[in-house]
N, C-alpha and C positions, 0 to 999 in steps of 0.2 A: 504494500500500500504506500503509496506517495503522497502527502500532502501536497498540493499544487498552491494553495492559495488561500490566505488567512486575513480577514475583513471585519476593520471592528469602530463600529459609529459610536459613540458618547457612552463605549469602556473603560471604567474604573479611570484609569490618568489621559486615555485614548480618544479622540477628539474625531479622530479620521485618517483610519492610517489601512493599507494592503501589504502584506508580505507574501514573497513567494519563495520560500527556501527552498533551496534543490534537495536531491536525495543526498545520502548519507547523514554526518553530524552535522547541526549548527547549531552555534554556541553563542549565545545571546548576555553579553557581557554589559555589567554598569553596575553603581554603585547600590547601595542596599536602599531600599525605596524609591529608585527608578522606574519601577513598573516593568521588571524581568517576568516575574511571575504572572503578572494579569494574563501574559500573550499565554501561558501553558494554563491557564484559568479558562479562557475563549476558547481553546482545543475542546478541552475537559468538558467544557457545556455545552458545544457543538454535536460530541460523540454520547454525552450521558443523560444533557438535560439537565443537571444539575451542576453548579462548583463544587469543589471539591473544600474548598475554604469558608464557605457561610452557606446557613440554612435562607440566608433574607436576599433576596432576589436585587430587591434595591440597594443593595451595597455594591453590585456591580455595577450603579449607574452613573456617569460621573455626574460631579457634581452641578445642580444647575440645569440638567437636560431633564429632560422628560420622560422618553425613552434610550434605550442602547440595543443597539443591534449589532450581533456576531455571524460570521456564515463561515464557513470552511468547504474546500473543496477537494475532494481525493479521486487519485486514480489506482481503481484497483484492476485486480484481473479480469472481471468481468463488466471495466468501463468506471465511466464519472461518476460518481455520488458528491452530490451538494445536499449539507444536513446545515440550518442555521438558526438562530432564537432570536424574539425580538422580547424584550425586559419594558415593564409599565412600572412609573411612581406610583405610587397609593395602591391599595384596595380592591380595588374595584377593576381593574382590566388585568389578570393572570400572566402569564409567559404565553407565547405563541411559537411552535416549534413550527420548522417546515422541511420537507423533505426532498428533493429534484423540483424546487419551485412552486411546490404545494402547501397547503398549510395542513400540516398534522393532526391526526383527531384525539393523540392523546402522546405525552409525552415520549409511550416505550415503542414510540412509532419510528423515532429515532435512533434505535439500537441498532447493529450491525450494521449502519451504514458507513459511518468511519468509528474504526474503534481504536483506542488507546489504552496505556498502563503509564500512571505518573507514580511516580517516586519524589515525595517533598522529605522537609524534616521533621512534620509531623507527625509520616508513618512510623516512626519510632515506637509511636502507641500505639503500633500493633504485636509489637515482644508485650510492652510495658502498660496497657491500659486494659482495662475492660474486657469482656468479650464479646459487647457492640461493637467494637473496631473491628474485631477481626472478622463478627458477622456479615458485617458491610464489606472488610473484601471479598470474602466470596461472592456476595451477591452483587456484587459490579461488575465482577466478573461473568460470572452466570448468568445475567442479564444480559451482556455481550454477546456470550457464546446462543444463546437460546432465545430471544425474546417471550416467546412463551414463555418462560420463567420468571420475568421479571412481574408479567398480567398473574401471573401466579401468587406470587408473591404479594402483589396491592390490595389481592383478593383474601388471601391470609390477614392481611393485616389492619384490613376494613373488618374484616371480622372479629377480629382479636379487640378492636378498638369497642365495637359495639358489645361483644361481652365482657369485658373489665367496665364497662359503662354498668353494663346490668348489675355486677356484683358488688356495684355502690349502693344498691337501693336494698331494702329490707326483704328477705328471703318470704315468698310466698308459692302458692302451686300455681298460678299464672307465670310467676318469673322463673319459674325452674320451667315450664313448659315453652317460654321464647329462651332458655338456655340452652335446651333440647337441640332449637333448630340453628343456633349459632356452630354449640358443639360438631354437629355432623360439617359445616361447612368449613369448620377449622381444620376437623379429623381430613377431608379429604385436600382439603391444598396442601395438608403438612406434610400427607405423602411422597408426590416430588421432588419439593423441595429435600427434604430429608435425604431422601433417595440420591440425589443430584449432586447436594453438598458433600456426603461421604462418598459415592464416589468419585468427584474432583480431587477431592483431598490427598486419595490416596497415590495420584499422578502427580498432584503439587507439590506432594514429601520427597518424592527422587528426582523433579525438575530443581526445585529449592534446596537440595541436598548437593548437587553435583556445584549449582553457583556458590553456595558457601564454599563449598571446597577450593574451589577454584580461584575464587576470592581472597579468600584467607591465605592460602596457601598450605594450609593445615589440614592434613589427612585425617590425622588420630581425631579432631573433631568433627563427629556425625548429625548434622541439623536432622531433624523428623519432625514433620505434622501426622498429627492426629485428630481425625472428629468427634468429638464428645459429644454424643445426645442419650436420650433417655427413650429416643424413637428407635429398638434395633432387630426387631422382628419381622419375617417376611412381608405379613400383614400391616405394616404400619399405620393404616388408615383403621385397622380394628383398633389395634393395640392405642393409637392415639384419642379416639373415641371412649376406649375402655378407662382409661386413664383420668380424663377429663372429667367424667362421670364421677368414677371414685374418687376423686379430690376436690370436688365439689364445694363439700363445705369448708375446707381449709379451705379454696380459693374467696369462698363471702367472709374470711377470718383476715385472709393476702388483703384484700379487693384488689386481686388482680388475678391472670391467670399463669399455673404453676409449670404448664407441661406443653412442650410444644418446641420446632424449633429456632423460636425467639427466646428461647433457655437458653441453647445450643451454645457451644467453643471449640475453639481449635486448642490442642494440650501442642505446647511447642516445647523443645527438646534437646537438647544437645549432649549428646553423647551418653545421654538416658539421665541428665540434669535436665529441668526445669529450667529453661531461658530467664522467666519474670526471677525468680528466687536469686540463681546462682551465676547470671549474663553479666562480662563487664560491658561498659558504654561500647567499647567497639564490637565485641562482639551480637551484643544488640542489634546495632544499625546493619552489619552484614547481614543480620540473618531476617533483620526488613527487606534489603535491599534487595537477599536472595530470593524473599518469596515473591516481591512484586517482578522479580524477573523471569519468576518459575509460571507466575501467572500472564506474560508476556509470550513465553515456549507454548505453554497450553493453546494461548489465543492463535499461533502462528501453526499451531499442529492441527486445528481444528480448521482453520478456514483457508489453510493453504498458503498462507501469506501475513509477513508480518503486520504489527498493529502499529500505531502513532507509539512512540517511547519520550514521552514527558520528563527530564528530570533535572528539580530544581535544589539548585545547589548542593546539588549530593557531592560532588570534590574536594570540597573546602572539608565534611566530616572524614577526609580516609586520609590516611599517609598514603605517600606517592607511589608506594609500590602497587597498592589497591589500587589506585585510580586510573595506573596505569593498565592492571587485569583487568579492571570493567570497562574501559572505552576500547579495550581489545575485542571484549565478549559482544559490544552492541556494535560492532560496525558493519555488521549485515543488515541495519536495520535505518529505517531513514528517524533521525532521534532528536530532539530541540532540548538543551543542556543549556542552565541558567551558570552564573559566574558572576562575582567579584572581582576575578582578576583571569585572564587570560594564563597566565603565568599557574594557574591550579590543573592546566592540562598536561603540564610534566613531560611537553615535549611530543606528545601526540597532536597528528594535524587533522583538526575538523575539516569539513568542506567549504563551510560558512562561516565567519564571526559577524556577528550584527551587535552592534553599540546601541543600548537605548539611556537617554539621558531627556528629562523636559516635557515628555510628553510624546517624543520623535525616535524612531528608529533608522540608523542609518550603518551602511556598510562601511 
């Protein structure tokens, strides 16, 4: 996949600007709050619908304008896809996504048409935070790979929302009988997904095993993912129905609900350690770095061809010799790399540097 052409009206510092990086690395260098990252932000919302940096739509609009509009343009194997969003102040007018000119009827309309894997220094909270982080990367990823997964998934979650609604209100035989028909719509979306997520996982633990390795340089240290659910029987849609039922009244005890997989985790591993517990800072960041790159292998084994490779400032976190093994490993890939200083590429040559300073990007 090629990015051809990146278009972005009254974005975040972005006024009116068009890029056209060629294939392989380009390396978008300038000082810190320049606006490096917005351009890997407009990718990100182009391919997913959403930023990767704020839930609020309006922070990507600069300031003073009304709306902002992004478009991106790829060429892949089977020809052009132009996927692009247009952003409203206030309230009352939503996002509008569009797809080869069209306007979209629903945001996961934009999936698969250009896809991407960004790497910031936030993913770090995916060793070290929660197990919403890590949920979420799976499912951007899976989203990617399937769309259907993604309408899967909204549908899960519409549902999940209206029965933790229900289990705020006082336990009666009306409210258990609209818990009834929640339950069954939970039991049956959790199936796929469940299904989906473990086995992704277990492709993602020798794709993200072999980049840590290679990475590090360190044999004797072994990365593994693992899926932790509580969904693990042939039947998952019994067994999660069975479930939800029996825990019922501990969930009107939660008000919320117990089982399902929006529980779910990835158990990450190093060398049969616990990453969160026993990781230092470096080893941390490799073993982010390695799975959004294991999830990059996946996207490029799956669809034939690689994805957009996002990644912002990740050079400045590695000694040189790291840095040098990963812009070894992505240079099959067409990749937009953020910098502070030129000088963090240790002597490897991009295709591109683009300078952004003011509001303006220039070569």
């Amino acid at each position: 996949m090629h990015l051809t052409a990146l278009k972005l009206k009254n974005f975040r510092s972005y006024a009116n600007i068009t890029l056209t990086p060629p294939e392989g690395i380009t390396v978008i260098a300038g000082e810190n709050g320049a606006g490096k990252t917005n351009l890997l932000e407009a990718v990100h919302l182009c391919c997913l619908g959403r930023s990767h940096r704020t839930n609020t739509d309006t922070d990507m609009i600069l300031n003073g304008a009304d709306t902002a509009a992004v478009q991106v343009t790829v060429q892949r194997r089977d020809g052009r896809h132009d996927t692009g969003v247009r952003l409203f102040q206030g309230q009352k007018r939503k996002k509008i996504c569009y797809v080869n000119g069209k306007t979209a009827q629903r945001v996961g309309d934009l999936m698969g048409h250009a896809t991407c894997v960004i790497f910031s220094p936030e993913d770090l909270g995916l060793v070290q935070d929660g197990p919403n982080v890590r949920r979420r990367y799976l499912d951007m990823l899976l989203s990617q790979l399937q769309p259907a997964y993604f309408f899967t998934l909204q549908q899960y979650m519409t549902a999940l929302r209206q029965r933790n609604a229900l289990l705020k209100q006082p336990e009666s035989p009306e409210l258990n009988a609209q818990l009834d028909v929640w339950d069954e719509q939970l039991a049956q979306a959790a199936a796929p997904l469940t299904r989906l997520r473990e086995q992704m996982s277990g492709r993602l633990s020798a794709m993200a095993a072999e980049h840590y390795r290679a990475i590090s340089g360190r044999d004797q240290e072994v990365l593994s993912i693992r899926y932790v659910t509580q969904l693990g029987e042939t039947d998952i849609a019994a067994q999660a129905l069975r479930l939800l039922r029996q825990r019922r009244r501990d969930d009107f005890h939660r008000l919320s609900t117990s089982v399902g997989p929006h529980r779910d985790d990835l158990s990450l591993t190093l060398s049969g350690e616990s990453l969160q517990s026993y990781a230092s800072q470096g080893q941390s960041r490799t073993a982010a770095l390695s799975m959004k790159l294991a999830a990059f292998d996946l996207l490029t084994e799956e669809q034939g061809e690689p994805p957009l490779l996002l990644l912002d400032d990740v050079l400045s976190e590695l000694d040189p010799l790291r840095r040098k093994r990963l812009i070894d490993r992505i240079r099959s890939a067409q990749a937009l790399l953020t910098c502070t200083d030129v000088s963090d590429l240790n002597g490897a040559e991009p295709n591109c540097i683009l300078r952004v300073a003011g509001g303006t990007v220039s070569e």
